[in-house]
C-alpha positions as CSV (number, residue, x, y, z in Angstrom):
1,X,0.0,0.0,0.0
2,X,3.0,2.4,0.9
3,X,4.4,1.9,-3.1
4,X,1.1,2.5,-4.6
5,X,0.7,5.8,-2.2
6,X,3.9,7.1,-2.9
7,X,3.1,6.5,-6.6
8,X,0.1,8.3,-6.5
9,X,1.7,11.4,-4.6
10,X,4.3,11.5,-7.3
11,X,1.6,12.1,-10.3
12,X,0.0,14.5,-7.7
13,X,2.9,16.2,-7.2
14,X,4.5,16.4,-10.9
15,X,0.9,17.4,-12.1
16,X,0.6,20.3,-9.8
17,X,4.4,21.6,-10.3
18,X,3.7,21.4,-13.8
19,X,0.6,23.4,-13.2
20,X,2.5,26.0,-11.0
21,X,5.1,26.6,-13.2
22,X,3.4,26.8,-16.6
23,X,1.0,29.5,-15.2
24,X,4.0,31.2,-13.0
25,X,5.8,31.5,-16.4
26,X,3.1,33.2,-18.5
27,X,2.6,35.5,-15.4
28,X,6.2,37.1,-15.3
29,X,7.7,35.8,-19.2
30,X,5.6,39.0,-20.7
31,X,7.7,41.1,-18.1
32,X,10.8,39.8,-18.4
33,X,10.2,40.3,-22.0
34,X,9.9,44.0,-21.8
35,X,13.6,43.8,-20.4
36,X,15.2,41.6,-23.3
37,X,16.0,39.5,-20.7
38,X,18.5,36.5,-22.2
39,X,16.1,33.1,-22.3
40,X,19.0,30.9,-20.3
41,X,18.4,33.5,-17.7
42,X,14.8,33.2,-17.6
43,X,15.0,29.2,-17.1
44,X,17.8,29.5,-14.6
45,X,15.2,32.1,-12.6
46,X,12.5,29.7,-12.8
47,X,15.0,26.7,-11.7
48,X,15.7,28.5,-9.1
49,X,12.2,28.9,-8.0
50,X,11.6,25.4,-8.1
51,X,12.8,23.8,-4.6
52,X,10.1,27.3,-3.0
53,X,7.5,26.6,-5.9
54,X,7.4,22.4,-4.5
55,X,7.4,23.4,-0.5
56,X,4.2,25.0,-1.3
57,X,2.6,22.5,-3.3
58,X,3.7,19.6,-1.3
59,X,1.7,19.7,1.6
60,X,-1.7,20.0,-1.2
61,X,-0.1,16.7,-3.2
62,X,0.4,15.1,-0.1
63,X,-3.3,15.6,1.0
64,X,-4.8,14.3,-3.3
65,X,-2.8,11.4,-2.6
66,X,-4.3,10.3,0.9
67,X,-8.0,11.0,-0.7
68,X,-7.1,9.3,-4.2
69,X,-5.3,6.2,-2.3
70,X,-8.3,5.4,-0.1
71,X,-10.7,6.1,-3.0
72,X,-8.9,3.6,-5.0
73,X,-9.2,1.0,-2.2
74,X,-12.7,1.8,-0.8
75,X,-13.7,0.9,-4.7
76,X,-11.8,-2.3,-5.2
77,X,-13.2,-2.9,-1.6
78,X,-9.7,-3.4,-0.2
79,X,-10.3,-1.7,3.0
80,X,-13.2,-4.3,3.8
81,X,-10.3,-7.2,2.9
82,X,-8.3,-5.8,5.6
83,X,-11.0,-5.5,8.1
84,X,-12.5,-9.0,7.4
85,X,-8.3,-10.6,7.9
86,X,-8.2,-8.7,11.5
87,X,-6.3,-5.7,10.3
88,X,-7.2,-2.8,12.7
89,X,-8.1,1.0,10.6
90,X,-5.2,2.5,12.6
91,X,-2.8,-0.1,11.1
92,X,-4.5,0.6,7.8
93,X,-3.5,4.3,8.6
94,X,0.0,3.3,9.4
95,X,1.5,4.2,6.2
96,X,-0.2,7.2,5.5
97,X,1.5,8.6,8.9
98,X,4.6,7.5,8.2
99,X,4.8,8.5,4.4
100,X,3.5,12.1,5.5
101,X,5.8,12.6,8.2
102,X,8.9,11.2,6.3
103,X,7.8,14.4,3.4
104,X,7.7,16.8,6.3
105,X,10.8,15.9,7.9
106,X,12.3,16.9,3.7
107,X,10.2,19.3,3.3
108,X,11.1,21.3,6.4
109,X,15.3,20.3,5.3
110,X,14.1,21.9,2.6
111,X,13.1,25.3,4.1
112,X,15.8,25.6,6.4
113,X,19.1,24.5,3.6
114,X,17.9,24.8,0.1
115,X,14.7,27.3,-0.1
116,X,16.6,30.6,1.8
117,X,19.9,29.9,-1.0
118,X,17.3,29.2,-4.0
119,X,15.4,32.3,-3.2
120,X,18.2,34.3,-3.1
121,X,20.0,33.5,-5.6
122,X,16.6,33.4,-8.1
123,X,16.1,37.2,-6.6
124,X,19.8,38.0,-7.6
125,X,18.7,36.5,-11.4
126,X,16.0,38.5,-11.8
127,X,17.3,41.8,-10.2
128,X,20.5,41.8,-11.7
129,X,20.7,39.7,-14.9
130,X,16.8,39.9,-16.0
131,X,16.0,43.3,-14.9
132,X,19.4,44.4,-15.3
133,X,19.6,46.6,-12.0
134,X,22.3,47.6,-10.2
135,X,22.4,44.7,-7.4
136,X,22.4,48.0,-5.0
137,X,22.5,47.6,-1.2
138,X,19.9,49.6,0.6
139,X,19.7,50.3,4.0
140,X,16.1,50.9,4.9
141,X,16.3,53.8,7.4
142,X,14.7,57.0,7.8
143,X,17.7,58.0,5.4
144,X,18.2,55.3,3.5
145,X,21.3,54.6,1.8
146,X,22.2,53.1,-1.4
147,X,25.4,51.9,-3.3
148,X,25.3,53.1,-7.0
149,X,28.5,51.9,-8.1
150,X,31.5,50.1,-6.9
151,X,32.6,53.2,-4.9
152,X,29.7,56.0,-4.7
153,X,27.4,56.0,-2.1
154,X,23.9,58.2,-2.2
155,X,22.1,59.5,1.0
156,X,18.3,60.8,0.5
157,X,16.4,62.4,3.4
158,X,13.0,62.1,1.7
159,X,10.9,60.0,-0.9
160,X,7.6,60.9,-2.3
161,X,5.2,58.2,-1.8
162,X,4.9,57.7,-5.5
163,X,8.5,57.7,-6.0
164,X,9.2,60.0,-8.4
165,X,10.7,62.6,-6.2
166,X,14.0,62.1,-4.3
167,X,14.6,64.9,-1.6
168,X,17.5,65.9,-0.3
169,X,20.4,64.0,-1.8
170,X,23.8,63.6,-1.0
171,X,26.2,61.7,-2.9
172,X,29.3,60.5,-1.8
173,X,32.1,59.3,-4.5
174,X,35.3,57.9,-3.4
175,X,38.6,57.1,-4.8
176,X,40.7,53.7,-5.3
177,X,42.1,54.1,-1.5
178,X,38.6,54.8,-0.4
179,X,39.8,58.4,-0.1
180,X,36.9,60.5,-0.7
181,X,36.6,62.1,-4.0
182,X,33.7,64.4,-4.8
183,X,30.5,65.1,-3.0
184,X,27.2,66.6,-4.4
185,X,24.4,67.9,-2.7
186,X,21.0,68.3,-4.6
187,X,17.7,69.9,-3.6
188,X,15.8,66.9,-5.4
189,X,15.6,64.7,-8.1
190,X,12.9,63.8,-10.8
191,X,12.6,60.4,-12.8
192,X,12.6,61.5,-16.3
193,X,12.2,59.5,-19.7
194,X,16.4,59.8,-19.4
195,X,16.2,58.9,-16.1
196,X,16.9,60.4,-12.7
197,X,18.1,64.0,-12.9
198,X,19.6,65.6,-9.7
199,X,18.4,69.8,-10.1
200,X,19.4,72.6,-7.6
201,X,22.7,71.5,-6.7
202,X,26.4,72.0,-5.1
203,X,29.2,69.5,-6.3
204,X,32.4,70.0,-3.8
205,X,35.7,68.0,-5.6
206,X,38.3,67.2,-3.3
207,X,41.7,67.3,-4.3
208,X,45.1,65.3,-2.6
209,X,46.5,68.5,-2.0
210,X,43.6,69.6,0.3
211,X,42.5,71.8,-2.0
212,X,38.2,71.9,-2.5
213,X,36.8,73.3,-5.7
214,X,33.3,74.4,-5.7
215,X,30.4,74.3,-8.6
216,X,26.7,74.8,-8.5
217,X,24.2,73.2,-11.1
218,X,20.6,73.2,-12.0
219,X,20.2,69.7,-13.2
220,X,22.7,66.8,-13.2
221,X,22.3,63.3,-14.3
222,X,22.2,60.6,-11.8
223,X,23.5,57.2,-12.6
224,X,20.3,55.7,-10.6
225,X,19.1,52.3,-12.2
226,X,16.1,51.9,-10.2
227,X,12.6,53.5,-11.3
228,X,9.9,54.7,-8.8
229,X,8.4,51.5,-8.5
230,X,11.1,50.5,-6.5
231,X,10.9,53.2,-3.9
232,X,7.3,53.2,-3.4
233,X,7.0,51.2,-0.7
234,X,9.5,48.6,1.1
235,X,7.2,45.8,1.7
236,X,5.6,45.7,-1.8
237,X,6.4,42.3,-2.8
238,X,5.1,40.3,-5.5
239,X,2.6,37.6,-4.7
240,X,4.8,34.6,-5.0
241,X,7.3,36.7,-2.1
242,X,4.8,37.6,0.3
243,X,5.4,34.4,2.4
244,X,8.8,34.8,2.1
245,X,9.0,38.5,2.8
246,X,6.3,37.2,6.2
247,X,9.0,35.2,7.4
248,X,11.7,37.9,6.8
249,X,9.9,39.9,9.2
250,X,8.7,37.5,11.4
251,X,12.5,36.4,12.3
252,X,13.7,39.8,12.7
253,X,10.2,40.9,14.8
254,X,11.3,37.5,17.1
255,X,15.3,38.9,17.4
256,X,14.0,41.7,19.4
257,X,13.5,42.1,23.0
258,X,11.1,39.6,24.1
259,X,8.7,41.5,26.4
260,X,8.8,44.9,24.4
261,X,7.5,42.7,21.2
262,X,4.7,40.8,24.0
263,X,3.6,44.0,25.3
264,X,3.3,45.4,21.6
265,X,1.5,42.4,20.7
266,X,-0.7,42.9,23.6
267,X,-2.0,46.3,22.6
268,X,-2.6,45.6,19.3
269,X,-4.6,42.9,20.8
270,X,-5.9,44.6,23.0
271,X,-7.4,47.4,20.1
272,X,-8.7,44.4,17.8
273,X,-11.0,43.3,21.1
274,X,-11.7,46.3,22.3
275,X,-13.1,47.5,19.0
276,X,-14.5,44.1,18.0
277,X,-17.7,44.8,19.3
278,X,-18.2,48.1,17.4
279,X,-17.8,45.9,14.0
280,X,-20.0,43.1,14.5
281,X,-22.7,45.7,15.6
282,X,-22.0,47.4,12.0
283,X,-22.4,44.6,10.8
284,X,-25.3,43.9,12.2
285,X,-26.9,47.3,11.4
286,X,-26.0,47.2,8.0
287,X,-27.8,43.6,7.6
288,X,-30.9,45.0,8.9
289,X,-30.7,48.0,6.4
290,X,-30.2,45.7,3.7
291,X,-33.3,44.3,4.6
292,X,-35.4,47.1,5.4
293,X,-38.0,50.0,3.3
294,X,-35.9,52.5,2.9
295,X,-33.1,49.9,1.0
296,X,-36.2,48.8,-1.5
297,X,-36.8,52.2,-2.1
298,X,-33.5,53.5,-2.7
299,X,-33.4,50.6,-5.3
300,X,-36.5,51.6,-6.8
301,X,-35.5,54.9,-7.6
302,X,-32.1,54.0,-8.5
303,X,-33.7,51.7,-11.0
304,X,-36.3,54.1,-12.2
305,X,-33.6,56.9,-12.0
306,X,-35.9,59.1,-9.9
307,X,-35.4,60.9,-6.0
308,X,-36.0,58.6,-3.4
309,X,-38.8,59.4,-1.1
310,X,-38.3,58.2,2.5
311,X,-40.8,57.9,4.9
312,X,-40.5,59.3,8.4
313,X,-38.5,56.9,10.9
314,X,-38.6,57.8,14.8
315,X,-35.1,58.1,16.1
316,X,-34.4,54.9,18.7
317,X,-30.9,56.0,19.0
318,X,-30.5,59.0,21.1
């Protein structure tokens, strides 16, 4: 029973994967596309993804092939064999325990050695090679900073929430030594159809000698590879990273002090009770209003495109 189980879970298994991946690669192909991303690249992105595409679609393989298995032998009325020889149900159950546990014990290998390396690496594939964006490091911080090149740094104070507009910029270029170079200070800076373009600004060149020479300009290029969209919001992820990007948090939320993050948990708690009342008696109101006169004549002269004409209601909630 345990072979024709595990066979079972395999077709399961390869038929969903095949599913997953043929409708994960129409989803994002049309976007790499756009980037005359190299096809090699493409498949090595969606190799990548496959050791985080089959954690996910285990555990539903795993559950087909329990249900399928004991259709099959409730049909060829196996399970009544078993029962009329003296076997008990829980030692009919035996190898369905034992075959699900043995795929949890890989599967959770599998989260904890191979997904965290796969899903970077397939991140780094599609950033860098697919997108072709600077693989920039980016501090998320009230002032965030970010490495454009090799050796220049850039500081901004403020971003729009749409992300077109950087605020206060300062941008840091070094030498081979790490000796630093040039600095440039910018009001702002707009995404344009050239790109980003630094405006109102102060460039400072340093010199060995010690000397500083001094120039203003009213708009500068800046060699900025990332658009908007990438500044809009820091947890913006795409739908197959949200339960990566969960984690991400979740880890760093459980490396912080323990009773600051219980007590915060608490409050928030706390608000959702506290306030749990007022929604189910919204709820509550607005069922009844569904249900009432005034919601069958609001539809009537919605349909009829005329003014409704309520009729008096005494007030019950002074």
């Amino acid at each position: 029973m345990t072979r024709e189980y595990m066979k079972v879970f395999v077709m399961c298994f390869a038929g969903l994967m095949t599913v997953y991946l043929v409708v994960d690669f129409f989803e994002k192909v049309r976007r790499f596309l756009r980037f005359d991303a190299d096809v090699m690249h493409i498949l090595v992105f969606f190799l990548l993804r496959t050791p985080a595409i089959a954690f996910q679609i285990a555990p539903l393989a795993v559950l087909m092939a329990t249900l399928l298995t004991l259709g099959m032998l409730s049909r060829n009325h196996e399970i009544t064999a078993m029962r009329s020889c003296g076997i008990s149900l829980s030692r009919t159950a035996l190898p369905f325990f034992v075959c699900a546990s043995l795929i949890a014990l890989v599967l959770f290998s599998l989260s904890a050695v191979i997904v965290p390396v796969t899903n970077a690496k397939s991140e780094y594939v599609k950033t860098t090679l697919i997108e072709k964006k600077n693989p920039l490091a980016i501090l998320k911080t009230l002032h965030p900073w970010m490495q454009l090149e090799n050796q220049t740094l850039l500081n901004v104070e403020v971003m729009d929430p749409d992300g077109v507009t950087l605020h206060g910029l300062r941008l840091y270029r070094l030498g081979p030594n790490f000796q630093l170079r040039e600095i440039v200070e910018a009001k702002e800076a707009h995404f344009t159809e050239k790109g980003w373009v630094m405006q109102d600004g102060l460039s400072r060149t340093l010199f060995k000698n010690g000397a500083v020479s001094s120039t203003t300009f009213d708009t500068k290029p800046l060699p900025l590879s990332h658009n908007p969209k990438d500044f809009r919001a820091g947890l913006a992820v795409e739908s197959d990273e949200l339960q990566d990007k969960a984690v991400e948090v979740a880890v760093k939320l459980a490396a912080t002090a323990p009773k600051a993050l219980m007590m915060t948990k608490y409050l928030l708690n706390h608000f959702l009770r506290q306030n749990q009342t007022i929604f189910d008696l919204s709820a509550a109101f607005e069922m009844i209003n569904f249900g009432s006169n005034e919601a069958n004549e609001a539809m009537r002269a919605l349909k009829e495109n005329k003014t409704p004409n309520f009729p008096p209601s005494i007030d019950v909630f002074r």
